[in-house]
Each structure stands twice: as structure tokens, then as C-alpha cells.
C-alpha positions in Angstrom: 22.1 9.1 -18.6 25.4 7.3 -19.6 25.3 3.8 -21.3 23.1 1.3 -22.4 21.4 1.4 -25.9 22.0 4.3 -27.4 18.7 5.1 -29.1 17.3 4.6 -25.6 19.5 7.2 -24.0 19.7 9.8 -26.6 15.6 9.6 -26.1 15.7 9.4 -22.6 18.4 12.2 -22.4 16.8 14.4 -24.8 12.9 14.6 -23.2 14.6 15.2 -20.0 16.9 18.1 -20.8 13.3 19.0 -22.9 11.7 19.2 -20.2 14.4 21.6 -18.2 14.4 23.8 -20.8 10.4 24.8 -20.5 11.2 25.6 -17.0 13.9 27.7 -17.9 12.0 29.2 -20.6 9.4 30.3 -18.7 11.6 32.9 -16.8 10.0 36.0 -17.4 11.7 38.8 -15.3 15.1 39.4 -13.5 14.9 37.9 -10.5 13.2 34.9 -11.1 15.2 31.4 -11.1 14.2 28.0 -11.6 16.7 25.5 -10.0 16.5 21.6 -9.4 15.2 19.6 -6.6 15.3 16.0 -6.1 15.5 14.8 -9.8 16.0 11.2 -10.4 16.5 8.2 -12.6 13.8 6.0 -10.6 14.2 2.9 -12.6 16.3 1.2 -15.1 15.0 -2.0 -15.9 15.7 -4.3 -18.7 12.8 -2.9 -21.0 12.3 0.5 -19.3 13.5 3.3 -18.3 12.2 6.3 -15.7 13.0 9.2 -14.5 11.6 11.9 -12.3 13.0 15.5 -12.5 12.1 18.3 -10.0 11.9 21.7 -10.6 11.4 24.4 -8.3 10.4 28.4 -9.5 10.9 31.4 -7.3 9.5 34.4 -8.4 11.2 37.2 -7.2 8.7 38.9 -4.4 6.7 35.5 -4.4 6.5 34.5 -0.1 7.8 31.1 -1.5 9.0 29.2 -4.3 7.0 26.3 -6.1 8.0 23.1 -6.7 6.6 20.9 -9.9 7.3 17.5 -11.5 7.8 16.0 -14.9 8.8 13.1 -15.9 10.1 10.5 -18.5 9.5 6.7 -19.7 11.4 5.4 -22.3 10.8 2.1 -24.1 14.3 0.5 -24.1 13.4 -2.1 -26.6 12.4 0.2 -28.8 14.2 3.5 -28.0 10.6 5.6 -27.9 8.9 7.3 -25.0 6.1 5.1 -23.3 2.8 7.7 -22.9 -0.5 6.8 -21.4 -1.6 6.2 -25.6 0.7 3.5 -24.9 0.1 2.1 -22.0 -3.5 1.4 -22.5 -5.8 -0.6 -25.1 -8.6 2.3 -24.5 -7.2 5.5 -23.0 -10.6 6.5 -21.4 -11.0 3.0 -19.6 -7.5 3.5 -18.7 -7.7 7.1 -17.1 -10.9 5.8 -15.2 -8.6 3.4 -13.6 -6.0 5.3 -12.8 -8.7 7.8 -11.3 -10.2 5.4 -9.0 -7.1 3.7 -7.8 -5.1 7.2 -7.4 -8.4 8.7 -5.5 -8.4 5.7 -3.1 -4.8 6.8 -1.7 -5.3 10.5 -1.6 -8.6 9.4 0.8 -6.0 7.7 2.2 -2.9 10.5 2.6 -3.3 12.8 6.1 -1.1 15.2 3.9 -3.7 15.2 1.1 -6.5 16.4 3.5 -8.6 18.6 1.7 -7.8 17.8 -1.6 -9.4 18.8 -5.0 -10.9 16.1 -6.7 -11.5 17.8 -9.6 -7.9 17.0 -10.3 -8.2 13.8 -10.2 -11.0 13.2 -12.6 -10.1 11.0 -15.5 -8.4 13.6 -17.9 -5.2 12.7 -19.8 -3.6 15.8 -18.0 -4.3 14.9 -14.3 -2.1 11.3 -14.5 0.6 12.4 -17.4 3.2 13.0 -15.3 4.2 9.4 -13.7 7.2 7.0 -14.3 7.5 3.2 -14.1 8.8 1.4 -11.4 8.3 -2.6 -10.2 5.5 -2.0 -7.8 3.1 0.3 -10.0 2.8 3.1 -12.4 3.9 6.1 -9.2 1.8 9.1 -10.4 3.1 12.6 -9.7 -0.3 14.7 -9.0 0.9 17.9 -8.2 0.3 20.2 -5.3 -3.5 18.8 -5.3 -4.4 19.8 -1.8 -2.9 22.9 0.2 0.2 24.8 -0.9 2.0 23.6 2.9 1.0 19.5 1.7 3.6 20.0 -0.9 3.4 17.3 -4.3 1.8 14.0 -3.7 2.3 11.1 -5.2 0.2 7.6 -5.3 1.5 4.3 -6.7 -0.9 2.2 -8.8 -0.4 -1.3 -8.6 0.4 -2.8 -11.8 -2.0 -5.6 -11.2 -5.3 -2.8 -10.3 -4.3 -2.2 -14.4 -3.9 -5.5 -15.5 -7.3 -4.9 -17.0 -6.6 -1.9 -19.1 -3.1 -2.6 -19.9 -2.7 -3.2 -23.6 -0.9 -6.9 -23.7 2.6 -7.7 -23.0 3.1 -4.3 -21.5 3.1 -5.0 -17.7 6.1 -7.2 -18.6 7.8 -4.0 -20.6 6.6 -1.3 -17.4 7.3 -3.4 -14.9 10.8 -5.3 -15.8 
């Protein structure tokens, strides 16, 4: 990321290239390779910024690669990440929300059929990997149903959180 505040970029820069590096670290033998797939900034707003980055693992021998997402929210006002501790006035009421609303679309999803919820139970772990954008808080859940579904994704609505969000920061998440 190029421009902008610089506290905000240097953040935003640095948990993304962050997160690259555990990917790479976790090469283990000759032959394996973790490259890049559709990795994005998703949103640049005036008090937030998102971004999405792809990586796919092939293990050599493996039938197929794997693909798996991370991703990044940085507070521009204030140059700092934005994580679900931040998002919510109480995490747990927060993460039951998000489960609710994110197992409504999968229900929803012919892609999805068949899926695990178990991983969509209201842990910390199952919805920490989402970015901002206008619409809603778009949640990347992982290959939560069969390998040939690929990674879904659900959108929550920022106004199915208005009543968990901690105040003012719809207006930061969704500018």
C-alpha cells in the first residue's frame, strides 16, 4: 500500500507482509511452495482500511494444493489494527451475532452444502479472519464444507450488528 497516512500504511503494510511470512515459514520440505491467489486491498475508506490476502500451499505429492485467507483492518484515524476486541462492546454477544447471521447464509449457500457447524460456533477463531467493507463485516470462513466447495465467505450487515457494535464504530467500519 502506497500513500495516505503513513502510520496507517506502515501498519497496514506491515500485518500484511506478517502474515505472508507465516505462510512462507511454514514450508517444511523441498518441494513444497506457497504462492499467492487473489489478494486484495478490498476497501479504502476515509477511516478504514482492508485487505484480503490469499494464499495457496502445495505440498509436494499432495493430489491438490490448499487455498487459505487472512486478512487485515487498519484504523486510519488512528494508525492501529481494528480486531473483533475492537469492534464489539462485549466480544461474546458479538461472536453470537456474527454466528447467527454468518449461519443463516451458509443455510443459504448451495456451495456450502454439507457444512460443519461446529465451525461456526461463536469462538473468536471461527470469524477472525474478515475485512471491512460498506455493506458489512465480509467474513472469510475457510474451506467449511467439502474440499471441492472451496472458501466461503458471508457478508454481515452492518446494521444485523448495530446492537453489538461498540459506539461510533459502524461510522469508522463502514466509511
Amino acid at each position: 500500500m502506497s500513500g495516505g497516512k503513513a502510520d496507517a500504511r506502515a501498519e497496514f503494510n506491515a500485518a500484511v507482509q506478517a502474515g505472508a511470512q507465516e505462510w512462507i515459514g511454514r514450508i517444511s520440505r523441498p518441494g513444497d511452495s506457497v504462492t499467492g491467489g487473489d489478494s486484495q486491498v478490498v476497501r479504502i475508506g476515509s477511516q478504514v482500511l482492508s485487505g484480503h490476502l490469499v494464499v495457496i500451499m502445495y505440498s509436494e505429492g499432495a493430489a491438490h494444493p490448499n487455498s487459505f485467507d487472512a486478512a487485515h483492518v487498519t484504523n486510519i484515524d488512528t494508525g492501529k489494527a481494528i480486531t473483533l476486541l475492537d469492534l464489539f462492546t462485549d466480544l461474546q454477544q458479538g461472536l453470537n451475532t456474527l454466528s447467527t447471521q454468518a449461519e443463516a447464509q451458509v443455510q443459504q449457500n448451495p456451495r456450502a452444502t454439507g457444512y460443519s457447524n461446529s465451525l461456526l460456533t461463536p469462538v473468536a477463531e471461527h470469524f477472525q479472519t474478515w475485512v471491512a467493507t460498506p455493506e458489512g463485516m465480509r467474513i472469510y470462513l475457510g474451506e467449511i464444507a467439502s474440499h471441492a466447495a472451496g472458501n466461503i465467505d458471508v457478508t454481515v450487515p452492518w446494521s444485523a450488528l448495530d446492537g453489538v457494535l461498540k459506539p461510533g464504530m459502524r461510522a469508522v467500519v463502514s466509511s
